[in-house]
C-alpha positions in Angstrom: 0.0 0.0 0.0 1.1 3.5 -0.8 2.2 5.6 2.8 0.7 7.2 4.5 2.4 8.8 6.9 3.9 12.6 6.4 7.0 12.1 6.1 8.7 13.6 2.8 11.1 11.5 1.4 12.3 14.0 -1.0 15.1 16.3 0.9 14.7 20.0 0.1 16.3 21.1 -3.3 19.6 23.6 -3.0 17.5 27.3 -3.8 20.4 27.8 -5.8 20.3 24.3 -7.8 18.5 24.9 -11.5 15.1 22.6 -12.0 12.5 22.9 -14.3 9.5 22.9 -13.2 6.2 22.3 -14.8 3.1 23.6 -13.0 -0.8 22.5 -13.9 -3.8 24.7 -12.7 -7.1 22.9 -13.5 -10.4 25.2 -14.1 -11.3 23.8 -10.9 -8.6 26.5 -9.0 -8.8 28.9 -11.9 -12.3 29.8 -11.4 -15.0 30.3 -8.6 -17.6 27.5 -8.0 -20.9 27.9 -9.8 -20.5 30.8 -11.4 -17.1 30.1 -13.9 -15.6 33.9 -12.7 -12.0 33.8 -12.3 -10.6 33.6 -8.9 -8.1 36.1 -9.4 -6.9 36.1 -6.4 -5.9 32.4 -6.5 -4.5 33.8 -10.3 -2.3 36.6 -8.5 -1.0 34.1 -6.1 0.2 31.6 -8.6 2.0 34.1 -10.7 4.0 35.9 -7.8 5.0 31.9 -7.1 6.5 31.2 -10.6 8.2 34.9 -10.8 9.5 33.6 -7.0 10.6 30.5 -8.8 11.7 32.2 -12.0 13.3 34.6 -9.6 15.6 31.7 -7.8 17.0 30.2 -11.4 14.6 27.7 -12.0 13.1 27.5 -15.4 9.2 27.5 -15.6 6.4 26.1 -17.7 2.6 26.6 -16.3 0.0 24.7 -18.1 -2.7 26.6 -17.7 -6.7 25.2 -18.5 -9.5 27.8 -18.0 -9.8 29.0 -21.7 -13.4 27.4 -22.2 -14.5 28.1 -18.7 -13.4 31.9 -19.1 -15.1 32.0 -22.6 -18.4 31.1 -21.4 -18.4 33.6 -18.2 -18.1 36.2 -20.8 -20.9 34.8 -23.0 -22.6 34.6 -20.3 -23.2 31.0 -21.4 -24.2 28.7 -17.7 -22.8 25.6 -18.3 -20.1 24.0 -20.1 -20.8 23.2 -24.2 -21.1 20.0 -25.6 -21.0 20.5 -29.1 -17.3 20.6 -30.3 -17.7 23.3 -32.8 -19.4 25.6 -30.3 -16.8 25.0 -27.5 -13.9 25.8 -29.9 -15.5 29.1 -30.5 -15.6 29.8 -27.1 -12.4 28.9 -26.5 -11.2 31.5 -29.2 -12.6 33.8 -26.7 -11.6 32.9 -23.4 -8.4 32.3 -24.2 -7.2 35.7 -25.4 -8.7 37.1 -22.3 -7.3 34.7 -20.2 -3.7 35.4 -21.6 -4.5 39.0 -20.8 -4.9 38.4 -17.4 -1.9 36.4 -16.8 0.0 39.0 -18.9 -1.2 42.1 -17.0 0.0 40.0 -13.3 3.5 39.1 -14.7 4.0 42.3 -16.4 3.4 43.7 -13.1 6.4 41.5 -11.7 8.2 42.3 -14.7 8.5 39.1 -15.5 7.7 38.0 -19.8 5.4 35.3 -20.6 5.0 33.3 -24.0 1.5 31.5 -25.4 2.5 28.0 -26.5 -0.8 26.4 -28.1 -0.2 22.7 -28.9 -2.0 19.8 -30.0 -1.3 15.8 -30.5 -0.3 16.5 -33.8 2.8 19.2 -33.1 4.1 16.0 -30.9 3.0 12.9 -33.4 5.4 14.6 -36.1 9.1 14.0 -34.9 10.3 17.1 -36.5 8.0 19.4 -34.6 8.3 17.3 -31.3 12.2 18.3 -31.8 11.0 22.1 -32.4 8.9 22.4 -29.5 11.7 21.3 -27.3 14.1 23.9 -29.1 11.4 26.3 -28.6 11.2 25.9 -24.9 14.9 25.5 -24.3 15.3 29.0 -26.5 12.2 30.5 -23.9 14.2 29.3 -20.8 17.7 30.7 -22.0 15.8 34.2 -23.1 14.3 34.4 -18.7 10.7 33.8 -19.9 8.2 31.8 -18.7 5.7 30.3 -21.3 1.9 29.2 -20.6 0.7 25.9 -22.3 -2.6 25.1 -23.3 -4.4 22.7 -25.7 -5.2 24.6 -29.1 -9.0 24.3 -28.7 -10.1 26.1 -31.6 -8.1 23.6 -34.1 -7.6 20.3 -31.9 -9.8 17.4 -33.8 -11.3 14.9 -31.2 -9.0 12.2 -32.8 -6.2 14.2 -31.5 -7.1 15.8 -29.0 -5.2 15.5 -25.4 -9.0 15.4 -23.6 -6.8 17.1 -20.4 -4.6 19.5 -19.4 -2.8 16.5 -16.9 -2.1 14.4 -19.8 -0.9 17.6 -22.0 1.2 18.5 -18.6 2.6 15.4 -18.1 3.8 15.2 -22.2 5.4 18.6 -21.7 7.3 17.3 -18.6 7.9 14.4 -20.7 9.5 16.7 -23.5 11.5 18.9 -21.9 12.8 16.5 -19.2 11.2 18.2 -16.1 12.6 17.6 -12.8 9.3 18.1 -11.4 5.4 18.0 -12.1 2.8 20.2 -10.0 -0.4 19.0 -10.6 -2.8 22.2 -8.6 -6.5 20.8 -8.4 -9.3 21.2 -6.0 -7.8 18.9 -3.1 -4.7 18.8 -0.8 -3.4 15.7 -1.5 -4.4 12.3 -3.1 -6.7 10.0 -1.0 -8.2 6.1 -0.9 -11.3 8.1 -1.6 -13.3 11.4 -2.4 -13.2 13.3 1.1 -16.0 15.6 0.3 -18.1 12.4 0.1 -16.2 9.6 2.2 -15.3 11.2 5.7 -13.1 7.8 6.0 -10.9 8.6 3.2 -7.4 8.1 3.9 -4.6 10.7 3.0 -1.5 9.6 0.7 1.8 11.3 1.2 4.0 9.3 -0.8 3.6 6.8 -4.0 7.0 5.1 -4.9 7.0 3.9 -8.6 6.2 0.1 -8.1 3.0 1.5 -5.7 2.0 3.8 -8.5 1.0 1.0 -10.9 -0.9 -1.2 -8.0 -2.6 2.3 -6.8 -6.4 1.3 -5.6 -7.8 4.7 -5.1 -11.8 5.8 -5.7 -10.4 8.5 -7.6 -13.6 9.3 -9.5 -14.0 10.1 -13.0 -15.2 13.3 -13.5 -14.1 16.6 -12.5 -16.2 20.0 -11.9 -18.5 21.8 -14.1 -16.4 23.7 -16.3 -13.3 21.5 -16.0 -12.5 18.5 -18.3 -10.5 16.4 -15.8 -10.5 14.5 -12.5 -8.6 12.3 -10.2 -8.3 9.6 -12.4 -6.6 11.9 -15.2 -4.2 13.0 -12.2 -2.9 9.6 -12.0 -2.7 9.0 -15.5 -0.4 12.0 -15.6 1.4 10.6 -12.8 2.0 7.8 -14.6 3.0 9.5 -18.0 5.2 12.1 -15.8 7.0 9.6 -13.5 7.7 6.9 -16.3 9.8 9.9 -18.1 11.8 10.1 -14.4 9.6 13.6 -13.3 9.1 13.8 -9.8 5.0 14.5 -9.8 2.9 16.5 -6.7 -0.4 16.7 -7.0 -1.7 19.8 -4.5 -4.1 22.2 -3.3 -4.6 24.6 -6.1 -5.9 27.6 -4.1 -2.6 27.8 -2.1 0.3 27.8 -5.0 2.6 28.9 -2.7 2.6 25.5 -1.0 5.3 24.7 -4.5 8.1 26.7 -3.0 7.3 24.8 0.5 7.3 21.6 -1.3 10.6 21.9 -3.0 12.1 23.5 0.4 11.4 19.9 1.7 7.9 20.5 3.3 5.5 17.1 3.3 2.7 18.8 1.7 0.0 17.1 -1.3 1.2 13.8 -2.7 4.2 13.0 -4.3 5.2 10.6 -7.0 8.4 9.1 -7.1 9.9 9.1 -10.1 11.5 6.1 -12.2 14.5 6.3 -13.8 15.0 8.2 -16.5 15.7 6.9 -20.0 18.5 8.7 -22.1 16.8 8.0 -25.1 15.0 11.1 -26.1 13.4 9.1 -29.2 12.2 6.7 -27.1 10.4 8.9 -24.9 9.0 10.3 -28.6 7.7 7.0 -29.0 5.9 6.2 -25.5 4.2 9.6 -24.8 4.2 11.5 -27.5 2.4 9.5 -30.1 -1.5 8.1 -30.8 -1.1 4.7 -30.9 -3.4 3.8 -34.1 -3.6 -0.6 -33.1 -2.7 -3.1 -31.2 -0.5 -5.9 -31.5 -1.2 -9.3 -29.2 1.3 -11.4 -28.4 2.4 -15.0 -27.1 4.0 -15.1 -23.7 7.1 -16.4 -26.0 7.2 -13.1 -27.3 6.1 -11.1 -24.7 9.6 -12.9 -22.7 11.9 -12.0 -25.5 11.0 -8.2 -25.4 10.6 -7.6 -21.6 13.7 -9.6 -20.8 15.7 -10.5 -23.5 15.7 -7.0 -25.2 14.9 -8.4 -29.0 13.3 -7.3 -31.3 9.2 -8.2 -32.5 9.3 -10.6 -35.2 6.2 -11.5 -36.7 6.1 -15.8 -35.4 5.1 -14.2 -31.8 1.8 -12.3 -33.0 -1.2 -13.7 -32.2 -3.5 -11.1 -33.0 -3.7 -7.5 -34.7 -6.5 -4.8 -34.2 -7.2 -1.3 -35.8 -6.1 -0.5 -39.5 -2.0 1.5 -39.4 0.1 1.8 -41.9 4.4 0.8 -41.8 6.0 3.6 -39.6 2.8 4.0 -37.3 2.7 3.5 -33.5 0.9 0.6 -32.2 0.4 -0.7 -28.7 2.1 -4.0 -27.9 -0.1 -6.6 -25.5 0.2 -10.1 -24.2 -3.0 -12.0 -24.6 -4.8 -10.9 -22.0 -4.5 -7.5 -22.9 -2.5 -5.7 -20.2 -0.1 -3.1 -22.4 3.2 -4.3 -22.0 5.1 -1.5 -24.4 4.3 0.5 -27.7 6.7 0.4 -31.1 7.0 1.7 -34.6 5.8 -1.0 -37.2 7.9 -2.1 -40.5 4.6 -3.4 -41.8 0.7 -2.3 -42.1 -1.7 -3.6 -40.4 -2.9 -5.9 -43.5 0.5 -7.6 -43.9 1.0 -8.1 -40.3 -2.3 -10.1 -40.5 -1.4 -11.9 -43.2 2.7 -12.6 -41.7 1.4 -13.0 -37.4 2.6 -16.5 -36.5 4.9 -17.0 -39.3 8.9 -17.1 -39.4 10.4 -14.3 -40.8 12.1 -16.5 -43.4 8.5 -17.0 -44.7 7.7 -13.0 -45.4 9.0 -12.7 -48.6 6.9 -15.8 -49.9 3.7 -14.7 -48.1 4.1 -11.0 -49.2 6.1 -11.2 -52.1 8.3 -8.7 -51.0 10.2 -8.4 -47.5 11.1 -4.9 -46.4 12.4 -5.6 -42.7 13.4 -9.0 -40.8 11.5 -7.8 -37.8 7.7 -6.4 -37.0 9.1 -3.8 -34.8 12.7 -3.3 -34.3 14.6 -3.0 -30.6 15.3 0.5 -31.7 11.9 1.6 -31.9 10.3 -0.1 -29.3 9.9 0.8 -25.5 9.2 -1.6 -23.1 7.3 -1.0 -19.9 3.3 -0.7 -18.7 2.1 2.8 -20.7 -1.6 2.3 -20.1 -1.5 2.7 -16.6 
């Protein structure tokens, strides 16, 4: 079981010691109850915290929801769209306004801020996943601190992040964060909702191998005019600590509980964080693509990747699902169905139908044609439990 006690185990950071440092605010901490206003005082509290963190040498990155939320309070629309057309539109509107806020706080700091509006299709594309990261190393070198959000008015539901945790977590993912704040409408994690279980139990610490066997009634939904919930925290968690960032979730109204945190206070929840892969194309290949199938495999198979490090050849696949083309992303799954890894495919879909179960000797007679030895190659493929 995760602890409970509250005891930090992560010793106070040197203030002098660079770390960056991604910070989430949900809608939920943003705005005020039933009404969608802005809480701006909760607003002016978070940005004196990152110019205080800005201030110290650390390089920041807020990802920042609210655009919808502040769109409709300025319709004057009560509740939050369904229609995807009309919620892009209000997007367009909340957004600007929402960047005006935060630019008329920092500006008071005299500290700059920079707009970065992404969607899954900026990190699906290697070439702009590379630019992104230039983009925010260039920010961080220049002393400014840039606000993310999802591109609502563009983003098509098939590439869509559906969060601001998961788009958090790929950020910390992409510019190798030291550490992910996740501000929501609670202090910490617990075994259940508090403001409906009075026997919920608080969680200080989650080590990596507890993360994965994490029993929590975390819920599914979050408030009105927000997208996420408790269950999308953890999913970040697990995105941001499988990339080796050290993830807090924490009370969103009190932002100034980060700078306790990192000081060494045991405040919120924290995530430990595994250890972090070199590989930067790797970490391309787990978080920032849409896996488009799903590969099923023999225990054989399944053996050979997780502890022999080879490559997927195509006599270990039992079963293929969804329609991909050679060079996609795929999920890879023993025959149960529990994710064991995702990988870039030599073949489509069609061929790997026709090759599963076969040895690869056999691919040029069954195809006509053989353009790689191997299904997926060692080089392309990450092993390890993605789906959380």
């Amino acid at each position: 079981m995760p602890s409970l006690s509250g005891i930090n185990h992560q010793k106070a950071i040197n203030a002098f010691e660079t770390q960056t440092i991604v910070i989430k605010i949900g809608t939920s901490s943003l705005t005020q109850g039933q009404t969608g206003q802005l809480a701006l005082s909760t607003i002016a509290s978070l940005v004196e915290t990152l110019s205080q963190l800005k201030d110290l040498g650390h390089r920041v990155v807020l990802v920042s929801s609210g655009a919808v939320g502040v769109g409709c309070a300025r319709l004057g629309i009560q509740e939050r769209p369904k229609k995807i057309a009309t919620k892009q539109a209000i997007a367009a509107v909340g957004q600007g306004r929402l960047m005006r806020i935060y630019d008329d706080l920092f500006s008071s700091l005299e500290q700059p801020i920079a707009q970065i509006l992404l969607t899954r299709r900026e990190l699906i594309e290697r070439s702009c996943y590379v630019n992104i990261n230039n983009t925010f190393q260039a920010l961080f070198e220049l002393g400014v601190i840039a606000i993310v959000n999802e591109n609502d008015t563009v983003a098509i539901e098939e590439l869509k992040f559906g969060d601001n945790d998961t788009l958090s977590a790929l950020v910390a993912s992409l510019i190798e964060a030291d550490w992910l704040f996740i501000l929501t409408d609670v202090d910490r994690l617990y075994s259940a909702d508090p403001r409906s279980n009075p026997d919920a139990k608080p969680i200080s610490l989650v080590t990596a191998t507890e993360l994965n066997q994490l029993q929590v009634d975390a819920g599914s939904s979050g408030s009105q005019w927000g997208t996420g919930g408790m269950m999308t925290k953890l999913t970040a968690a697990r995105i941001a600590t499988g990339s080796g960032v050290r993830t807090v979730i924490t009370h969103g109204k009190n932002p100034q509980n980060i700078i306790k945190i990192l000081a060494g206070e045991s405040l919120g929840t924290q995530f430990e964080p595994q250890l972090r892969t070199e590989n930067a194309r790797k970490r391309w290949i787990a978080y920032g693509l849409l896996p488009l199938g799903t590969l099923y495999l023999d225990n054989g198979a399944i053996k050979a990747l997780c502890k022999g490090g080879k490559s997927l050849l195509p006599a270990g696949i039992t079963q293929v699902e969804g329609e991909f083309l050679a060079s996609d992303a795929v999920r890879i799954c023993d025959r149960d169905g529990k994710e064991m890894g995702r990988g870039l495919v030599n073949y489509s879909s069609g061929e790997i139908a026709q090759i599963k179960g076969h040895h690869s000797e056999e691919i040029a007679a069954i195809l006509g044609y053989i353009d790689a030895e191997t299904v997926i190659h060692r080089d392309n493929l990450v092993i390890g439990s993605l789906a959380g």
